[in-house]
C-alpha positions as CSV (number, residue, x, y, z in Angstrom):
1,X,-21.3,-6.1,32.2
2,X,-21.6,-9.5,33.9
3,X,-19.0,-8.2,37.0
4,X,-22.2,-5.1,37.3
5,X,-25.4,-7.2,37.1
6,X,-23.5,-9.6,39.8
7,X,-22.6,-6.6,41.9
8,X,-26.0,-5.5,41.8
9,X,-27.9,-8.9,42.6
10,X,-25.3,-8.8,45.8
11,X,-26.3,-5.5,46.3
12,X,-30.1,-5.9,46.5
13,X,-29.6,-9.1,48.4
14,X,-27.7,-8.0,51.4
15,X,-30.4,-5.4,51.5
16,X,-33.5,-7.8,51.6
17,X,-31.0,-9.5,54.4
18,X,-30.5,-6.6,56.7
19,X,-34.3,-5.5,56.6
20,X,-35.4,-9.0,57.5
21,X,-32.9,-9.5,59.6
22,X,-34.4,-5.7,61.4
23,X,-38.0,-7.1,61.1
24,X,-36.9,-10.3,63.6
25,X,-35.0,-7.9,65.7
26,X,-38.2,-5.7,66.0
27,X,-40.2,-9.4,66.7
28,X,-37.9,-10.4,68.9
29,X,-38.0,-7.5,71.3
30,X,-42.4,-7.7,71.4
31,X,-43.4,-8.5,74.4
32,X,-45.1,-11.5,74.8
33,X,-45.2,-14.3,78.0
34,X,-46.4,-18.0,76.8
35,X,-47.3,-21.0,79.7
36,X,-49.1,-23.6,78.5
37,X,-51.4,-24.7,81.3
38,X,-50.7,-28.7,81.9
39,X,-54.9,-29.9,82.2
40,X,-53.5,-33.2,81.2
41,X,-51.6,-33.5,84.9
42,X,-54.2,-31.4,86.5
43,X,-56.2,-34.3,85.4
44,X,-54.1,-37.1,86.3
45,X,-53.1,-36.7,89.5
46,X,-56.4,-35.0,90.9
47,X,-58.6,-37.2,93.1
48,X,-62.5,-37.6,92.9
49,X,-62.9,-35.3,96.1
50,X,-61.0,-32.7,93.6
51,X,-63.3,-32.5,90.5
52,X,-65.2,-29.3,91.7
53,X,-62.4,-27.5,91.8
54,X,-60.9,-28.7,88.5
55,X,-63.9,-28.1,86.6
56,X,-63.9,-24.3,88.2
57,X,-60.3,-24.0,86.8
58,X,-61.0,-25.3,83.3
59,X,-64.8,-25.6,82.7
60,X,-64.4,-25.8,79.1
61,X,-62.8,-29.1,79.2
62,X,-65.9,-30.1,80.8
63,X,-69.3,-31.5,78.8
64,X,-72.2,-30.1,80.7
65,X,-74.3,-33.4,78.9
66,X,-71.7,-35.5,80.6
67,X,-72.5,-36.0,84.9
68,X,-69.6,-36.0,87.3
69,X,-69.8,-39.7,87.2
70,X,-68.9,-40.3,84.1
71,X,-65.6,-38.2,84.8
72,X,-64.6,-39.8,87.9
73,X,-64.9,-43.2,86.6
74,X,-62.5,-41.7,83.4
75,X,-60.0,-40.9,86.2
76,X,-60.1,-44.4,87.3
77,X,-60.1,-45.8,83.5
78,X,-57.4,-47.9,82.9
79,X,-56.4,-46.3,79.4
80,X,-56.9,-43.1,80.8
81,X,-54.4,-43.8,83.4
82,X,-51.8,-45.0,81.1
83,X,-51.8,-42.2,78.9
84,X,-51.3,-39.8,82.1
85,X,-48.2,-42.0,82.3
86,X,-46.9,-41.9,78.8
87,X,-47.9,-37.9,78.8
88,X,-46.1,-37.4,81.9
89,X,-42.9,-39.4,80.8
90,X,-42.9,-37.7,77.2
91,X,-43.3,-33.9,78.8
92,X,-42.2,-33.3,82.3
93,X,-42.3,-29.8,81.1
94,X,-43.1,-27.8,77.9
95,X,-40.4,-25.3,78.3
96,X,-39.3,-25.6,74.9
97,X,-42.7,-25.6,73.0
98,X,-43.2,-22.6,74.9
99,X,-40.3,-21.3,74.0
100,X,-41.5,-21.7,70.0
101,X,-45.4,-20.7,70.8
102,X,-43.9,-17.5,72.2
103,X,-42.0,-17.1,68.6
104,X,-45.0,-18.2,66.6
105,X,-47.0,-15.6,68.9
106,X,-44.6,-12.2,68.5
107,X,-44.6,-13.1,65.1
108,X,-48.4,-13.3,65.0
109,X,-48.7,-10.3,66.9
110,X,-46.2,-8.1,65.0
111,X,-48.0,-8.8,61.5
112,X,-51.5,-9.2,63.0
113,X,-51.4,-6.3,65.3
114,X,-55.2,-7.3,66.4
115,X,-54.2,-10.3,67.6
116,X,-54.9,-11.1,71.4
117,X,-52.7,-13.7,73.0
118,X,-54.7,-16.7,73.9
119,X,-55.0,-19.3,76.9
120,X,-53.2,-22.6,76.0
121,X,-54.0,-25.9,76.8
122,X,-52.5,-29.3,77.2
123,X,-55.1,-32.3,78.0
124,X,-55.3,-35.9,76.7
125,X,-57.5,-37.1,74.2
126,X,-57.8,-40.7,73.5
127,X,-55.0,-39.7,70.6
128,X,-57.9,-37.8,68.1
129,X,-55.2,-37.1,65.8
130,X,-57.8,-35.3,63.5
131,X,-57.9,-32.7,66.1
132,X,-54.3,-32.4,67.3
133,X,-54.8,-28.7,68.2
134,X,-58.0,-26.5,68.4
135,X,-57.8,-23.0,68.3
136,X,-60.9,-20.5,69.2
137,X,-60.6,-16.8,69.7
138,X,-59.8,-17.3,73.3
139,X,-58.4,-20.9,73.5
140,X,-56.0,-22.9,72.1
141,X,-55.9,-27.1,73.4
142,X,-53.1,-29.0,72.5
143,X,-53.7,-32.5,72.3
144,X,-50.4,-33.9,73.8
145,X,-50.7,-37.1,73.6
146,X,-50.6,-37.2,70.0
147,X,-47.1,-36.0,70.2
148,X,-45.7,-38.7,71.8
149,X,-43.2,-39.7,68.9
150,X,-43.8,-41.3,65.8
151,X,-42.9,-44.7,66.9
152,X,-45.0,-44.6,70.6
153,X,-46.8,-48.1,70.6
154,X,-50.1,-45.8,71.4
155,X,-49.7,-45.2,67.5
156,X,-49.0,-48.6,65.9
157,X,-52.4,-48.8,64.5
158,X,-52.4,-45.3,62.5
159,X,-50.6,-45.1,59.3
160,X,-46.6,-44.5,59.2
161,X,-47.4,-41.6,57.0
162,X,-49.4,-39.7,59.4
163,X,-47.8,-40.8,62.6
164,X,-44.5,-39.2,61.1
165,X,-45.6,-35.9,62.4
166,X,-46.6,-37.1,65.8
167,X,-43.4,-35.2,67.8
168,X,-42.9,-32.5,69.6
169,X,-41.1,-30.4,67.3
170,X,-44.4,-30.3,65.4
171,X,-46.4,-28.9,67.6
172,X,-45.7,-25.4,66.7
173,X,-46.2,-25.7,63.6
174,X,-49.3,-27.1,63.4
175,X,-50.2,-24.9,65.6
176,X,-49.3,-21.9,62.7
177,X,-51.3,-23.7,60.3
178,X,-54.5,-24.0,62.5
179,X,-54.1,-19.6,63.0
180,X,-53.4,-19.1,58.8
181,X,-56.7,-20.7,58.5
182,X,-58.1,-18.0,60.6
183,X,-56.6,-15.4,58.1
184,X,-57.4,-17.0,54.7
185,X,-59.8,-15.9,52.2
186,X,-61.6,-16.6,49.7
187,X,-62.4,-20.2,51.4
188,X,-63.2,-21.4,47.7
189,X,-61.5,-24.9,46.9
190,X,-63.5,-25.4,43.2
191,X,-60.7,-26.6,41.2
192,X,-57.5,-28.2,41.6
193,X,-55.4,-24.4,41.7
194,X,-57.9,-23.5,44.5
195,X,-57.1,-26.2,46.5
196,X,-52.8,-25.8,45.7
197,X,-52.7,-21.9,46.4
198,X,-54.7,-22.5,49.7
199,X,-52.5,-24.9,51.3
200,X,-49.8,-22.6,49.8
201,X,-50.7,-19.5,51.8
202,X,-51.0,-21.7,54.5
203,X,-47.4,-22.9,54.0
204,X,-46.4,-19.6,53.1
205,X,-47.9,-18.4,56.1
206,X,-45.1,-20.8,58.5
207,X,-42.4,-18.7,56.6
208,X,-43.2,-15.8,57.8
209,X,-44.6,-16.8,61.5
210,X,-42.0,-19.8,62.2
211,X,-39.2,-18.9,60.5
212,X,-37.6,-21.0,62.7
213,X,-38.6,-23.9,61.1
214,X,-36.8,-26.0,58.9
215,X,-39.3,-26.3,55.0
216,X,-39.0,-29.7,55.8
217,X,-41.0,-29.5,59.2
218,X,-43.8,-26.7,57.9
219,X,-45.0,-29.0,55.5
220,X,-44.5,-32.4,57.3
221,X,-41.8,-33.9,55.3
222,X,-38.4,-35.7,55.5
223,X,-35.5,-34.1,54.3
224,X,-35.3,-36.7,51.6
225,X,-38.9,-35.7,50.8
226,X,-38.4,-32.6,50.6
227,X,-35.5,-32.9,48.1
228,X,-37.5,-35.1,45.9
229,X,-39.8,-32.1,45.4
230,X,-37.1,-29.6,44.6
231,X,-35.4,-32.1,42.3
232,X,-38.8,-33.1,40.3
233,X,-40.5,-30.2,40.6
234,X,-40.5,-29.4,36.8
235,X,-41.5,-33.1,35.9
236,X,-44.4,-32.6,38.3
237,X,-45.2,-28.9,37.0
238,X,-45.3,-30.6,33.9
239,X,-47.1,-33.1,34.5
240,X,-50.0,-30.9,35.7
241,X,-50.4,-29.0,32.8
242,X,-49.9,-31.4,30.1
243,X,-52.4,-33.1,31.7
244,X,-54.8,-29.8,32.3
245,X,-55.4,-30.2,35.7
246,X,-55.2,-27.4,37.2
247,X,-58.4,-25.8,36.6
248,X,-59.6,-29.0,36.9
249,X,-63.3,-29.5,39.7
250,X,-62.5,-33.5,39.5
251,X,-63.4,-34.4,43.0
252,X,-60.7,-37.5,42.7
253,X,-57.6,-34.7,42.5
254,X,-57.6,-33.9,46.1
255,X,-57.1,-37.4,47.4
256,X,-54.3,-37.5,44.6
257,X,-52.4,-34.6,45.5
258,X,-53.7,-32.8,48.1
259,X,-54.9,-34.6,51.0
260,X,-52.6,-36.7,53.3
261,X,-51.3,-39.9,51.7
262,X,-48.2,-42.6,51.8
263,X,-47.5,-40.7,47.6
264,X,-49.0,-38.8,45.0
265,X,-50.8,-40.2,42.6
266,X,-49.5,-39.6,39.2
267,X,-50.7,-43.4,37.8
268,X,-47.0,-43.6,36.9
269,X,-45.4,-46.1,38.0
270,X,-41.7,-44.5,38.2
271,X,-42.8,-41.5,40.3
272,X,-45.7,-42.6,42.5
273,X,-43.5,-45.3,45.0
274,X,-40.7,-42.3,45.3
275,X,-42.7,-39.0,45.3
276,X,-45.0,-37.5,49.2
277,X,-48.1,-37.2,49.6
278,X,-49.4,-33.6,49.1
279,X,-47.3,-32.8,46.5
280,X,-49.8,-30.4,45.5
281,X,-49.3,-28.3,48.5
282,X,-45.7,-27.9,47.8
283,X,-46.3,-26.9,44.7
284,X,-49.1,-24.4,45.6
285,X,-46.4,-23.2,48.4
286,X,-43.7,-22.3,45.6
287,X,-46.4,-20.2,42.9
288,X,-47.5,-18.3,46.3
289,X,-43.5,-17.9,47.3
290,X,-42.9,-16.9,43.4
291,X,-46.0,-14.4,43.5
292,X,-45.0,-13.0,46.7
293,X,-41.4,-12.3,45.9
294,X,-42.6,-10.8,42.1
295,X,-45.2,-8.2,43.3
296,X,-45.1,-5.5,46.3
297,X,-47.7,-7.4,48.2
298,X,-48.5,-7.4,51.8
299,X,-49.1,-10.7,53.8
300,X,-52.4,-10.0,54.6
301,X,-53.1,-8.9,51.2
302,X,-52.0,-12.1,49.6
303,X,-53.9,-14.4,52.3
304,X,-57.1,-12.3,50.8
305,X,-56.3,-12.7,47.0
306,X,-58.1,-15.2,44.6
307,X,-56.1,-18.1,43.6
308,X,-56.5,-17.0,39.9
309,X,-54.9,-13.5,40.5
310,X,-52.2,-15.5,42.6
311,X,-51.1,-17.9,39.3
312,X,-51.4,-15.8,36.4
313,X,-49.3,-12.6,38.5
314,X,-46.8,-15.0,40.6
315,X,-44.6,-15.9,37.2
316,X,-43.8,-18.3,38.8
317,X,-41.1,-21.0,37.1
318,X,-40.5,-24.4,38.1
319,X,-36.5,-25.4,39.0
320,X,-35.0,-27.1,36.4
321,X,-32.3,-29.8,37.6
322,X,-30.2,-30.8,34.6
């Protein structure tokens, strides 16, 4: 009996494996041409006599309350000048972020037929790392230089925890989470579930469109991190419950588990120091993984399902480590 059920758990998983291995075939062969545009040189190595024809090229990177002035003397401004540098150095080219936008992008385009390919970006911008990429129906501005690497000096005076994520390789990712926003309703966050099953479509969302992408990288963490959360992840499942916090509208539980930080905040000693920040997002990501893999549910019917329906049909069961 045990020799069937086995043969039959093989069975349906080399099944699952061929038809997603089909659906990336079928991605792969969309056709789809990413360049970013580089306003960030354009920028840098333009000269005064220049700035009518720059603003013609890119007139959205361009204040209208703001005379031309007050752009030539930011061509002239000393920081300005050694960012161009350090941007320049970092990112001769962007061959291989376009090579992952164009991925995010079939894959965007495959599930989200409606989808229209947008005009990408790269400028400077002081480092606003609370802005790191914008997207709008028909643009998409990456700002570079806050991918510079973790440890650029531009970043000593921003947290280690959110300067982590300052590379390259993270571009395209939060680039993904930026367009699941676009595709996520209801916008609701009330209680602390709310807030967990959003950031898990979001996550849940880089599955599908950056597959790519190590779990690790769609959600920001080490792989130590990472491994943490798979290891405790029944002693924080736990913990959530037993303390009745997921229906929870305390407006403290965010900052605890949600919202970037150096650790969650359990207020236990033992766990805090070694756990990440956000660990409610992770565990948001594995109810929506468990719901999605439970029920015959379309992607674009999850991202539109309450957070309610989400828990109480996702079964989903923390994994145990003895």
């Amino acid at each position: 009996m045990k020799n069937i059920i086995l043969f039959l758990f093989i069975a349906i998983l080399c099944v699952s494996c061929k038809r997603e291995s089909q659906i990336e075939k079928e991605i792969s062969e969309i056709e789809m041409s990413v360049a970013i545009e580089r306003f960030d040189l354009a920028f840098a190595h333009a000269k005064p006599t220049e700035l009518p024809k720059l603003k013609a090229a890119f007139p959205f990177m361009f204040s209208k309350k703001y005379e031309d002035a007050f752009w030539i003397e930011k061509m002239k401004d000393t920081l300005q000048l050694e960012l161009n540098k350090e941007v320049e150095l970092a990112y001769p080219n962007l061959n291989v972020v376009e090579g992952e936008v164009e991925s995010l992008f079939q894959h965007l385009k495959y599930y989200f037929p409606e989808f229209k390919t947008p005009r990408l970006v790269a400028a400077t911008s002081f480092v606003d790392y609370r802005n790191k990429i914008i997207v709008t129906d028909t643009i998409t501005l990456i700002s570079i230089d806050t991918y510079l690497g973790s440890d650029h000096y531009f970043y000593d005076g921003i947290q280690k925890y959110l300067r982590a994520n300052f590379t390259s390789q993270q571009i395209v990712v939060d680039m993904a989470s930026e367009y699941a926003k676009g595709y996520i309703f209801p916008k609701q966050n009330k209680t602390l579930l709310d807030e967990m099953i959003f950031f898990g479509k979001q996550l849940y969302f880089k599955d599908v469109m950056i597959p790519f992408k190590t779990d690790a990288a769609k959600i920001g963490y080490t792989q130590d991190q990472i491994d943490w959360s798979i290891a405790n992840e029944a002693q924080i499942w736990s913990y959530l419950v037993e303390k009745e916090l997921l229906f929870s509208t305390d407006s403290k539980l965010p900052n605890r588990f949600i919202n970037p930080a150096p650790f969650s905040k359990f207020y236990l000693e033992e766990i805090d120091q070694e756990s990440p920040g956000r660990i409610g997002q992770y565990i948001g990501w594995q109810i929506v993984r468990a719901y999605m893999k439970n029920n015959d549910a379309s992607l674009k019917e999850m991202l539109t399902t309450n957070a309610e329906n989400i828990f109480n049909e996702s079964k989903f069961k923390p994994i145990y480590n003895d």
